[in-house]
N, C-alpha and C positions, 0 to 999 in steps of 0.2 A: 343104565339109569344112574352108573356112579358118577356123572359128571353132572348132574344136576342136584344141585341142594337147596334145600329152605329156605325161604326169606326169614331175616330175622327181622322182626316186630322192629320200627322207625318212631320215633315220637314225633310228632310231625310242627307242634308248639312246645318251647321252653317259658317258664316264666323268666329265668335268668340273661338268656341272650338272644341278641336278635342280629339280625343278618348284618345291619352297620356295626354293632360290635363286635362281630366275629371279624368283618375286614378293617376296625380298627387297631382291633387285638394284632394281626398282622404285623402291622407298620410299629408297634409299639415291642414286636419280640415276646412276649409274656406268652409263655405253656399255659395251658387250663390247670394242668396241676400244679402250678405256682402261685399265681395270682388267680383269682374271678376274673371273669373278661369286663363285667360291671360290676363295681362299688355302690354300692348306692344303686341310686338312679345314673349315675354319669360314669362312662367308660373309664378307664384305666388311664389313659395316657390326657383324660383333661386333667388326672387328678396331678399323674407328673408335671404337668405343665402348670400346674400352679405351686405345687413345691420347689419350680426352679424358679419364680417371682417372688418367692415370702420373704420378707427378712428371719435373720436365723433364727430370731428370740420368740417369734411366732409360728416354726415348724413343730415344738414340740404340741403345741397346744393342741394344731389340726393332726397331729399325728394319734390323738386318744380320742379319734372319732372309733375306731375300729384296728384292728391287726393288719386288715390289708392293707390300708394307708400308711400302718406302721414301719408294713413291708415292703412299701414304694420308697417311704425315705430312706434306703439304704440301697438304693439305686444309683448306679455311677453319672446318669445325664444329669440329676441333681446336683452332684457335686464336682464334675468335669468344668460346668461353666465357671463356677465361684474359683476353682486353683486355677485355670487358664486366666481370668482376672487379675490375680496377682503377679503374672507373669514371671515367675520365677525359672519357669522351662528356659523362658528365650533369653534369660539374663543369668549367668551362672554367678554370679556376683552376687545378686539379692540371695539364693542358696545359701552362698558362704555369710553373709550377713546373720540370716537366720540362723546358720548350724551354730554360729559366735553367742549370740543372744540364748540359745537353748544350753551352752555351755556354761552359761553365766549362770542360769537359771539352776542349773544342776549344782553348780556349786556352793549358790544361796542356799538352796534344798538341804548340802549337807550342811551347811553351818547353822540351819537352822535347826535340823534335827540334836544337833550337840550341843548346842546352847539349850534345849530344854531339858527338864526335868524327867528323870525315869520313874514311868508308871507300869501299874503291874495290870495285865489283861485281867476281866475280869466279864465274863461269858452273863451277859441280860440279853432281855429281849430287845433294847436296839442295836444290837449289832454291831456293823460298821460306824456307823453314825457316833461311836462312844470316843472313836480316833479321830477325833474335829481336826485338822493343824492353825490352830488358833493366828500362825503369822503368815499365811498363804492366804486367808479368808478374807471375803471380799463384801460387802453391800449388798443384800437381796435384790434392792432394786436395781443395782448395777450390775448386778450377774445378768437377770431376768432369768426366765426358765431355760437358758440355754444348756445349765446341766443334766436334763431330762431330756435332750434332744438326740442324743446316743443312748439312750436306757435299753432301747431294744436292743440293740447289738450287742453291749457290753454292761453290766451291774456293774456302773461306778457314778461317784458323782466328784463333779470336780469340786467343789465345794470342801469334799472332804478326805479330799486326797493329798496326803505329807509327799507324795512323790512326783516326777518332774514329768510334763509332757513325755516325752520320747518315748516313757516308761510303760507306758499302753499300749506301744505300736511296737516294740521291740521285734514282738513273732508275726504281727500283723502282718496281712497282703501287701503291698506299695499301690491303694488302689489311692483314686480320685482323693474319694472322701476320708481316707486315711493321713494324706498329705496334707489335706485343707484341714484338717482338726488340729494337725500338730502344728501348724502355722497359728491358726487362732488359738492356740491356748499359749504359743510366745508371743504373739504381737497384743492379746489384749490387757494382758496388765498396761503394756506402756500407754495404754488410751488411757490410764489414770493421771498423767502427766499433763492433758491434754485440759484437765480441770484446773490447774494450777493458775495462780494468777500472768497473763500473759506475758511479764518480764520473765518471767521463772522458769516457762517451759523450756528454752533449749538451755537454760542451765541443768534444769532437773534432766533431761531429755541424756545430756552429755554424760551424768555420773550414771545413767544404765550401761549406755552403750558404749561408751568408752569417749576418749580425748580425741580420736582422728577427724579433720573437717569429710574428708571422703568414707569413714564409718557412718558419721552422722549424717551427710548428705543421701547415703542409702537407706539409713533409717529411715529419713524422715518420708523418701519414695516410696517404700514399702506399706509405712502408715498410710498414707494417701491413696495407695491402689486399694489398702485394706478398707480404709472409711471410705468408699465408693459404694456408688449405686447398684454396680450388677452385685457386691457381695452384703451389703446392707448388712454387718457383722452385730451391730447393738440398734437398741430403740431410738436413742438419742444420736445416732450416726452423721448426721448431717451438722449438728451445733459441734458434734467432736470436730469435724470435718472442717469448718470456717476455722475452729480455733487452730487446726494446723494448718491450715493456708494463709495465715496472719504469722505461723510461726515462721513458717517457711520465708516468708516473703522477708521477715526480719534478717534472715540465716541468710539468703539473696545477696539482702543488705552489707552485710559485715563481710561476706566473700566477695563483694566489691570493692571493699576497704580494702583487704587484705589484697587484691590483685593489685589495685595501684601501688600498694607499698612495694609488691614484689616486682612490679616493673620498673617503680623508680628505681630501685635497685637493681634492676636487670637479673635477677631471681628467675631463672624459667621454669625449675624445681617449685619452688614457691607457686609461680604462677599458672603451671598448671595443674598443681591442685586443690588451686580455688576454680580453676576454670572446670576441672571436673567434676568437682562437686555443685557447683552451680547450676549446668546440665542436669544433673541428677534433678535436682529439684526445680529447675521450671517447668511453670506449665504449658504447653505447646498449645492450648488453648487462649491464652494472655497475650498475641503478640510473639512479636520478632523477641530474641531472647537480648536482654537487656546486656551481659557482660559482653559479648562480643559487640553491638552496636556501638557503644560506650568505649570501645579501645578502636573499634576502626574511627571515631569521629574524631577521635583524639590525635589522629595522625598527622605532620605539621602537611604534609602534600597537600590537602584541601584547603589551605591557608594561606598559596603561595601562589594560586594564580594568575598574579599580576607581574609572575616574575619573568613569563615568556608573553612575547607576541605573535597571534598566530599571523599577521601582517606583515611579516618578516618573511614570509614564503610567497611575494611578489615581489620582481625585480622595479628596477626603476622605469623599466618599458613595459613594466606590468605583462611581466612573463613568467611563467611559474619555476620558483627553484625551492624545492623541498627540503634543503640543507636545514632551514631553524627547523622543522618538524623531527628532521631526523634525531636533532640533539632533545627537544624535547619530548620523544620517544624515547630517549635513552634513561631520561629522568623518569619518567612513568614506569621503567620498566625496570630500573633501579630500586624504585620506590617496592617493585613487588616482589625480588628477588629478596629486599631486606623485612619490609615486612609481613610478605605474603608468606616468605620463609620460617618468621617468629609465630605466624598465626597457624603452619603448619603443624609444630613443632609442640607449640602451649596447648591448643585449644585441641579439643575432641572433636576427632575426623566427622561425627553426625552432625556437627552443628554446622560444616561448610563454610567457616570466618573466612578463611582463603575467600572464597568466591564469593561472599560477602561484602568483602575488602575490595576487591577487582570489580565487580560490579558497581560500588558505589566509585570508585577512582574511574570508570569508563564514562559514567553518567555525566559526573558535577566538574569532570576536570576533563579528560579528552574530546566527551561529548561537546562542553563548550567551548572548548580549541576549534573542533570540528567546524561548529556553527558561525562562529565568527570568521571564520575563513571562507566557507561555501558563501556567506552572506557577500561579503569581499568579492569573491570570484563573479557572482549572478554579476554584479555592478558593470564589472569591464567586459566581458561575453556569454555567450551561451557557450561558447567552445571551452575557451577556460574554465568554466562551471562542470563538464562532464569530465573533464583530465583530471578537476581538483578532488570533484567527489568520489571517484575508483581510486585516485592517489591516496588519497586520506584513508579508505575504508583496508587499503591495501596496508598504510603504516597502522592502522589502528589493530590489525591482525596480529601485529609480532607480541601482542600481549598472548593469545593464546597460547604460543609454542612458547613463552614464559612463563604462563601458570603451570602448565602439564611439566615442564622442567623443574620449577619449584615443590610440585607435588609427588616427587619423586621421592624428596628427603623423607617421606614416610610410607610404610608401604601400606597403610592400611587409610591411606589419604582420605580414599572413594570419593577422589577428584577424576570424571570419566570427562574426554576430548568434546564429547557433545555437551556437556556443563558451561567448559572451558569458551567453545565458540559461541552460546548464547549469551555468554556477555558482552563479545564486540557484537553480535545481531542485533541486539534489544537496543544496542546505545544507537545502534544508524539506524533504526526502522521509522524513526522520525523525518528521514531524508527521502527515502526509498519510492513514497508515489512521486514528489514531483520528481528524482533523478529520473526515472523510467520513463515518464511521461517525457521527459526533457530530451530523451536519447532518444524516441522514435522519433519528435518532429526536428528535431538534427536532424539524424538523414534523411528523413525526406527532403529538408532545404538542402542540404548538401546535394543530390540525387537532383535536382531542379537546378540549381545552379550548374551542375556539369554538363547537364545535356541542353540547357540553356544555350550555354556557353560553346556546346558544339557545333549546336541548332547555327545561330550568330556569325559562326565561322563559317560553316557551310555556305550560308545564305552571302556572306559577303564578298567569296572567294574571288581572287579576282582571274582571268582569262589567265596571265601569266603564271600566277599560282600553279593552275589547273592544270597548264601546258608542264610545270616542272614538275608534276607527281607523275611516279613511277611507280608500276606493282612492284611489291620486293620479295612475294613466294611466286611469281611467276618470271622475276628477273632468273630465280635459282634453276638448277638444271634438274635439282629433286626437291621439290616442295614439300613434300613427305618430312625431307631430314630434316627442315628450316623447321617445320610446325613440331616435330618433337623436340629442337634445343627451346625453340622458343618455351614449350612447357614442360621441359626438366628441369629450366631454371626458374620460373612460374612455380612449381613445389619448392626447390632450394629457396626461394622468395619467401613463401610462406611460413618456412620452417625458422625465419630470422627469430630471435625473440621480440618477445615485445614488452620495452618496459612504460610498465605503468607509472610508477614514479618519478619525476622530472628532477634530474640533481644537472650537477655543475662539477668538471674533470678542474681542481687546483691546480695540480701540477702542468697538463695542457697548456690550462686558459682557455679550453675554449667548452662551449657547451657539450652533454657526449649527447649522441645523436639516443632521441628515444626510438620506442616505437615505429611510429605512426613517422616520423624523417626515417626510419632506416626502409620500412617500408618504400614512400615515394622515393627514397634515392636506387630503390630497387627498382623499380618500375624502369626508372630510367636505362639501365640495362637490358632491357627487355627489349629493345627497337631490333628489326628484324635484319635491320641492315647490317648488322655482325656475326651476321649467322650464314651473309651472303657466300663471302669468301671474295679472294683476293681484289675484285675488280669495283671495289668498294672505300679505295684507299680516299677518296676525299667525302667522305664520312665526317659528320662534327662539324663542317663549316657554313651550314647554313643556319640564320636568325632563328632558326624555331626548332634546332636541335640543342646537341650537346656543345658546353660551350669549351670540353678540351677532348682531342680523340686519343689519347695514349700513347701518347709522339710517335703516330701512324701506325699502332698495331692493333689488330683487331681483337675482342673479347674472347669468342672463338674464332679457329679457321674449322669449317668443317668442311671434311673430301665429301665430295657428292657423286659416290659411285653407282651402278646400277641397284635400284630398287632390290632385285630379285636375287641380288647377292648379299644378303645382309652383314654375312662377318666384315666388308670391309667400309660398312658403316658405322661409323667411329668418329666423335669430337675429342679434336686435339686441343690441348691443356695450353691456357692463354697462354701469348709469351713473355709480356711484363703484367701481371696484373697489378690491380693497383691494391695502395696501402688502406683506403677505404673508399666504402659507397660515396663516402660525403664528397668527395672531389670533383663528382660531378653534380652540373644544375642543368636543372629542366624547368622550362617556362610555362605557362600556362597550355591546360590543353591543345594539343597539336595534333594532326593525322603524320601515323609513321608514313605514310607513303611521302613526303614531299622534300626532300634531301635530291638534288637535282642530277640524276643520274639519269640516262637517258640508256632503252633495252631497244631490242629491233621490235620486241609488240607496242613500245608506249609509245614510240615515236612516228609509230603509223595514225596516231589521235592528232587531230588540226586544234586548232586555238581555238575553233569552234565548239568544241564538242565537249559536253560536260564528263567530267571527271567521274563516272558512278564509284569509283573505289574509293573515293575522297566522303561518300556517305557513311562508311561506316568507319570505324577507327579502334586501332588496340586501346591505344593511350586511354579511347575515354573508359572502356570495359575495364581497363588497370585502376582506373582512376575510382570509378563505380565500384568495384569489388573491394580497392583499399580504405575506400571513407568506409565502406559496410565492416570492413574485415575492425577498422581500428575502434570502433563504435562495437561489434560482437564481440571484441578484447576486452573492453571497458567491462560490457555488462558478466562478462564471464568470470570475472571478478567475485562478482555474487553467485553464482551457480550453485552455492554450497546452501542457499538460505535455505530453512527449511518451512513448511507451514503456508500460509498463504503467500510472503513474498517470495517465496521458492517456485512456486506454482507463475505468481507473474513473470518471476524470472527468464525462467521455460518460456511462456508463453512472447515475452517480448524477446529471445533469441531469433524466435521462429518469425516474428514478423520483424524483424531489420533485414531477416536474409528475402523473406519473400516482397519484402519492399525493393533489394536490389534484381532479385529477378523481374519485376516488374520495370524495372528502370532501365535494364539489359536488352529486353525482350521487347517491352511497348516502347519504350521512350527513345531507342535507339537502331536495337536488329530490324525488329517488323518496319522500323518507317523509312531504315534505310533501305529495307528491300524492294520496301511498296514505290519510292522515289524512283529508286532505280529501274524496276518493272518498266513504270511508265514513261521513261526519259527512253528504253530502249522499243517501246513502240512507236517512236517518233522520228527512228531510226530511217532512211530513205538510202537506200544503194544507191542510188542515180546520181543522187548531193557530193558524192565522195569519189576520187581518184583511186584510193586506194582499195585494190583486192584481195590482197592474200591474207586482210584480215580485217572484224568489224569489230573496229575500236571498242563500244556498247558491252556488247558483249564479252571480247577480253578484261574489261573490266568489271565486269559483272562475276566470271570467274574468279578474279582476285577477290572480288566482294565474300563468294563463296568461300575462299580460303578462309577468309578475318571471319565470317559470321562460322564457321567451324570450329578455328583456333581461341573464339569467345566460345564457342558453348565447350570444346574441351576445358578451358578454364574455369569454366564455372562447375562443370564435375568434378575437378580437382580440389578446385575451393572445397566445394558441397561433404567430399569425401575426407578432406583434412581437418574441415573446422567444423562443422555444422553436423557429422553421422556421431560423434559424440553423445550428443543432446537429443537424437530422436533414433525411433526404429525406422530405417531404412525400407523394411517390408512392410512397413503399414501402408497400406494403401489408399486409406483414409487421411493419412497426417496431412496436414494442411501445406505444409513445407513439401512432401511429398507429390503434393499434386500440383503445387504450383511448377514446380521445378517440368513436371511431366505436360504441362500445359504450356511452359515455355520451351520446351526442347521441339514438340507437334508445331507448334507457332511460326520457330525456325522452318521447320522440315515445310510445311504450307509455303512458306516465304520464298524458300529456294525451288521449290515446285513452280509455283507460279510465277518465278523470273524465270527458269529453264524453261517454261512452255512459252513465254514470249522472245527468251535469249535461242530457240531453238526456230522460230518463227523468222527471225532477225537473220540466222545465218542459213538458212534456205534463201530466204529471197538474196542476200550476198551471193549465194551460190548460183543462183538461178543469174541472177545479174551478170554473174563473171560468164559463164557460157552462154548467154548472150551476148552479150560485147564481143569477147572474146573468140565466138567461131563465127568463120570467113564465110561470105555466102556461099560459097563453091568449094565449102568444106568436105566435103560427101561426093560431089559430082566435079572433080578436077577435071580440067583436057586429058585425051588420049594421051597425048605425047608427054606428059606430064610424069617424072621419076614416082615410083609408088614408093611412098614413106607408110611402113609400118608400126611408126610409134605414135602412142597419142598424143591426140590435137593439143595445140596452146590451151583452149579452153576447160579441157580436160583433168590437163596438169596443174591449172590453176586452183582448179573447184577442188579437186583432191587438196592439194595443200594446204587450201583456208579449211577445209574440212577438218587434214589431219593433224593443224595447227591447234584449232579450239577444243578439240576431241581432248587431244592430251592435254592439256590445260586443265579443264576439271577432274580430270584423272586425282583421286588420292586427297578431293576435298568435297567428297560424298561421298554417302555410300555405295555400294555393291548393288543393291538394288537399284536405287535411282540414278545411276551412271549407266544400268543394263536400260532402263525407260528412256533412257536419254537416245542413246545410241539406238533402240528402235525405231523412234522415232525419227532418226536422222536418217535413216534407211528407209523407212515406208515414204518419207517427204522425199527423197532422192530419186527414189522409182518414180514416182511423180512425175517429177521433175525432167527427167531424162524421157521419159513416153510421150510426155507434152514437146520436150524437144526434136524427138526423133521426126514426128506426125508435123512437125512444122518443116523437115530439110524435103529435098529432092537427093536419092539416092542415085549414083550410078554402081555399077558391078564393080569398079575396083573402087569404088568412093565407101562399099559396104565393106571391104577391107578395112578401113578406117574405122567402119562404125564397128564390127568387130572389135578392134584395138583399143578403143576408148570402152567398148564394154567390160572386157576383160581385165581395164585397168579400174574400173570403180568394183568388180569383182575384187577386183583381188584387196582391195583397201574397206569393202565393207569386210570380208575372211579375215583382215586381222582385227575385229571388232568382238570377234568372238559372241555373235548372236548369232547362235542358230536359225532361228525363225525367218528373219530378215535374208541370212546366207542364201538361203532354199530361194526365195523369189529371187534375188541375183544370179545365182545360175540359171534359172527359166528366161531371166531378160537377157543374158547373156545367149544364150540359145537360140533366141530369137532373132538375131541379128544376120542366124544363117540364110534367114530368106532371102536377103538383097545379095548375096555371093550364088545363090542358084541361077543357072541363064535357059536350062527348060522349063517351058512353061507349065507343062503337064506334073514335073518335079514336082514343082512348086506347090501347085493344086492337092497334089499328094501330101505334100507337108500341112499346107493350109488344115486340110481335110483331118489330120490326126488327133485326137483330142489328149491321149495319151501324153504325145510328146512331149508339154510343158504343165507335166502333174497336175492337170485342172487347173492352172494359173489364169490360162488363156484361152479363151473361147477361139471357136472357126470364125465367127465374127470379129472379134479382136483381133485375131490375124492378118486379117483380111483388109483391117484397116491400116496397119502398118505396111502391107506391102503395095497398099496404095499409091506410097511414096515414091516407088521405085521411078527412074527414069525413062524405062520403056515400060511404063506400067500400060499404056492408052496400045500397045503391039501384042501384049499377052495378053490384056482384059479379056477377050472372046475365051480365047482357049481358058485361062482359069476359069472363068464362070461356067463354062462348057465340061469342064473335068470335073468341079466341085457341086455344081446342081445339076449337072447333065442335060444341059439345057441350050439353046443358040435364039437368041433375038430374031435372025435372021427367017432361022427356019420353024422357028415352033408360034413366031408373036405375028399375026397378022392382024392389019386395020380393017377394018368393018365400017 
């Protein structure tokens, strides 16, 4: 029972508190045995919260409602806001101010005490009160009752107190309202000056506080946070208030005077400290601050505009040379080396003059350079319009890396690089929609003009044209190594720089080659015919190449060894290169294939026959990706904006690239494919002499090669310029999915030219061993030599087979090169079954058919398809039936289902050895061994 004990007796109602006072008691801190939870009628923390809105000269008044309110005013939230006001914490400056003025004070204090008269104590009933300090005493109605407003803490009154603020806090805590008293009992005598007639005050203002402009400039800031609203120090605080913001603004005045005096003088001493003092006292409420305004407008740069022409940066062919901008960049950037450096140096790093100065010279003077130039440019083209406005925004930069150098000479500048760049931002954002707008429908005119332009060519080609194009990755003996020089130098391409700025080489004399020329003069090295090796030496002399070859020495010579030996694939190092790209010229889009070289595949094409490899072209895909590339340089220019042009920024990178994949893919791959497709189902073997190969289709493979060595370039592009600016793994990005929508596109395109280029060279092949076997191919005379190698027909179909096979070898992939080759194998077996069921066999004629099987054997085994192998040994197998000469044998063979893995039925058999030449002398006995059965003896008429 000792663990259970008595309730003790609950009062279940207080008159005193109730449940919201008990939880505001809470939030307000206050013990029961310190404060009452309610005063009055009203909690505790409303009464706080209106002792932190009174003014001071009416706290004492609400403070003799009762003791507990007396005992809130001596709460630190009351007087934490009123000294955070004054902000003496965050200024150590205003501190020393004050500690100056309470020193002055103490030392009035003693000379006042010596100056008076010696009286003798003399103990009545007023007290204190009997030691008045008669020269300390102030107006009742100007005190107000604010000497009563400390009475609960400390018996004193200031009124009648001979001794100096400090002097009361000496042993005191360092709290809130300790701080805030001994401020207000130095800062308000000086609000008696404030009464003075308004010439007088900063005279009278100056013999308190001393002769320095940056003394009194703190003074007069301190007055100003003191006569404020959150501290409401006196009754009449607001009319104190106006009359120091009239003093102030006179003190403005004369520290205006005084700075020009001191820069007419070149005084930096002088000048900045009037500029510091000025700071002090403006009010960041009023406006931009008037002294720095007033000295950057003063600077003769904005007066001189007329001394450059931005018209001077078009030649007389109205071609851009940027030479005058360079120079008058130099003056802009002179201008702020000198006086961005003086505005460093004088002014107060919070007030930002520097970039004050640089913003207002980017606006009224480079701004307008700018505009009258872009204006200029629009005039003569759209083209020169997008060079001129990336050239300009480009010289308009070098002010940046000029402020941040000039903001150096101080270290306490708090000049930050993103300050710096939003002043050339702010001056071009005026440009920025039509530029962007101006750059996407550029390339698309561009992007339509080219493939226009190739469309035109195509369409007009003439028969001879067509007869002198040659494949030049299927002239090489390794295609493979042709398509990686071509795109090692394809990145070396890219990697050129690119200058934005368009100048003029003096010494030369001649233009230097920007950008967007070093670019196409790259292109032009990119033709694949110097990548062929040796048998290429009349290279350069046809109309629609290069117009000099390197007094006959090739770019590369690359060895073209076996694939599968990679160490001794190797490009060898040109052997004169040249002194530059620019030596060479190229003429308006051209197909690399057309340099008249003739290979043993092109020259098996008659004048008849359309060219399909003449459908697609590098030139144009070089030509498409360098108008995108030098238009994606332009805009990259900007990439740094930040804010909403930042964002279109971004946004317009990603559509110039997916405009050229669209112009790659629709306007070029897919239609040279889809042409080609159907130009090669029009294809007829019969039409053509030639066998060992179907022109169509060998050029349909070189197609393959170029539409491959375009989409590697555009992953390299994609990967050098464009993975920068986006997440590659997003699989949302817009860029991302186009790029993935045109690579399927491709892969569709050469799908469905393989399945008609595979159509194409069956029936070639079907053709050739028709034509090509003897009728009495199979069934020779007895007397006739037995030849055990395979027929003409045989050797031919193999050749054009293992002619095109390797062709597309190493321009696709792994998979659809294995699809390929299935597919040439299950058409093959076809092919040959259809044949066999069409010959008449004799017994050693089926030695031949052996010979010819074993040789398509042995050439699908180096195709390395499984699946396909397996049914060639079965047809191979089967060929043993026409070498058996018993007929019972035979029957017994027929009969096996085993034999050829389930390939071949007892009836499929059956049908092949139908062929044989004494098939009509063993018919009885086969049928007879194989159903057990004879016509003769089991079938009788009725």
């Amino acid at each position: 029972m000792d663990k259970f004990t008595a309730l003790e007796p609950v009062r279940l109602y207080t008159s005193a508190t109730s449940t919201g006072a008990r939880l505001i008691s809470r939030a307000t801190g206050y013990k029961p045995g310190f404060t009452p939870l309610l005063i009055g009628r009203l909690p505790s923390d409303l009464h706080l919260l209106v002792l932190s809105h009174l003014p001071i000269p009416d706290i004492p008044a609400y403070t003799r409602c009762c003791r507990s309110i007396a005992a809130l005013a001596n709460d630190e939230s009351v007087w934490a806001k009123r000294w955070k006001a004054l902000r003496i914490d965050k200024d150590p400056s205003l501190q020393k101010v004050l500690d100056e003025m309470d020193q002055k004070f103490n030392e009035k204090a003693v000379q006042s005490r010596a100056a008076a008269p010696p009286t003798i104590p003399v103990e009545d009933e007023f007290g204190d009160f009997t030691t008045a300090d008669v020269f300390g005493a102030s107006p009742a109605e100007e005190m107000g009752d604010f000497a009563a407003a400390f009475s609960n803490m400390q018996r004193f009154s200031v009124l009648a107190s001979p001794k100096s603020p400090s002097h009361f806090f000496r042993g005191s805590k360092e709290t809130s309202k300790a701080k805030y008293i001994r401020a207000h009992l130095i800062l308000k005598p000086l609000t008696r000056v404030l009464l003075s007639p308004p010439h007088r005050i900063l005279s009278d203002l100056a013999e308190q506080v001393g002769s320095s402009l940056y003394q009194e400039a703190k003074t007069l800031r301190l007055l100003s946070l003191f006569l404020s609203k959150q501290i409401q120090p006196l009754r009449q605080w607001e009319t104190l208030y106006m009359s120091l913001r009239s003093a102030m603004d006179r003190f403005d005045s004369n520290l205006l005077a005084a700075f020009d005096v001191a820069d007419g003088k070149g005084d930096e001493k002088g000048m900045r400290e009037a500029a510091d003092s000025s700071w002090e006292v403006w009010d960041s409420n009023g406006g931009d601050w008037e002294m720095g305004k007033v000295w950057a407008e003063k600077r003769e740069i904005f007066y001189q505009q007329g001394k450059w022409r931005a018209l001077d940066n078009f030649t007389k062919e109205e071609e851009l040379d940027f030479a005058a901008m360079d120079e008058f960049m130099e003056v802009i950037l002179g201008a702020i080396n000198e006086h961005g450096a003086r505005a460093v140096r004088v002014f107060p790093p919070a007030s930002q003059v520097l970039l004050l100065f640089s913003e207002r010279l980017a606006s009224e003077v480079v701004g307008e350079y700018i505009t009258t130039l872009l204006a200029r440019a629009r005039e003569i083209s759209n083209d020169i319009y997008l060079k001129s406005a990336a050239a300009s925004f480009r010289e308009a930069w070098r002010m940046v890396d000029n402020i941040m150098e000039v903001a150096k000479q101080r270290k306490d500048s708090d000049v930050s690089r993103t300050k710096a760049e939003d002043v050339v931002y702010q001056m071009f954002e005026t440009n920025m929609d039509e530029y962007l707008d101006e750059e996407v429908e550029s390339v698309k005119h561009a992007f339509e003009l080219i493939c226009k332009g190739w469309d035109q060519e195509v369409t007009s080609a003439s028969s001879t044209a067509q007869a002198a194009g040659a494949t030049r990755f299927l002239a090489s003996q390794n295609p493979a190594l042709v398509k990686r020089n071509v795109l090692a130098s394809f990145t070396s391409l890219l990697l050129l720089p690119v200058t934005i700025v368009p100048r003029t080489v003096g010494v030369v004399g001649g233009a230097l080659m920007t950008g967007g020329t070093a670019a196409v003069q790259g292109i032009a090295m990119l033709n694949p015919q110097r990548w062929v090796g040796g048998g290429m030496s009349g290279i350069g002399k046809g109309p629609n190449v290069y117009s000099r070859d390197l007094e006959g020495a090739t770019l590369f010579e690359a060895d073209e060894p076996d694939e599968d030996d990679p160490q001794k694939q190797r490009i060898v190092a040109q052997k004169k290169p040249p002194e530059s790209l620019a030596q060479f010229d190229i003429g308006s889009p051209t197909p690399l294939m057309t340099a008249g070289i003739s290979t043993p595949l092109a020259s098996s094409s008659s004048n008849t026959t359309h060219q399909l490899d003449l459908l697609l072209s590098l030139d144009v895909a070089l030509e498409i990706i360098h108008a995108d590339r030098e238009s994606l340089k332009r805009v990259e220019t900007f990439a740094g904006y930040p804010g909403h042009y930042g964002h279109r920024v971004r946004d317009t990178i990603e559509e110039i690239f997916i405009l050229m994949l669209q112009a790659v893919g629709e306007r070029h791959v897919s239609k040279g494919f889809s042409q080609a497709t159907d130009r090669m189902k029009e294809y007829k073997p019969a039409e053509h002499a030639e066998t060992s190969s179907v022109a169509p289709l060998v050029q349909f493979f070189e197609l393959v090669h170029i539409g491959d060595t375009i989409q590697s370039m555009v992953q390299v592009y994609f990967d050098k310029e464009l993975a920068p600016h986006i997440d590659k793994t997003d699989f949302l990005n817009a860029v991302v999915r186009e790029k993935k929508r045109f690579e399927n596109s491709l892969d569709d395109s050469v799908a469905a030219g393989l399945n008609a280029g595979t159509e194409v060279l069956m029936n070639q092949v079907e053709h050739i061993i028709l034509t090509l076997t003897k009728p009495r191919e199979y069934y020779p005379p007895e007397d006739a030599p037995l030849d055990l190698g395979p027929t003409t027909g045989c050797t031919e179909a193999i050749q054009c087979l293992e002619t095109h096979c390797k062709l597309l070898k190493g321009s696709t992939s792994k998979e659809v090169l294995e699809v390929f080759y299935q597919e040439v194998g299950l058409r093959l077996i076809a092919i040959l079954q259809k044949h066999i069921k069409r010959q008449i066999i004799s017994l050693s004629g089926g030695f031949q058919v052996i010979a010819d099987l074993n040789t398509y054997n042995a050439f699908i085994a180096s195709l390395k398809i499984p699946a396909i192998i397996a049914d060639f040994s079965h047809l191979k197998m089967l060929g043993h039936v026409y070498v058996v000469e018993d007929a019972k044998d035979l029957a017994q063979i027929v009969r096996d289902v085993t034999r050829y893995g389930g390939a071949y039925r007892p009836e499929d058999v059956y049908e092949f050895i139908q062929r044989r030449s004494d098939w009509k002398k063993i018919e009885k006995t086969v049928d007879k061994t194989m159903y057990n059965l004879s016509f003769k003896e089991d079938c009788r008429i009725c």
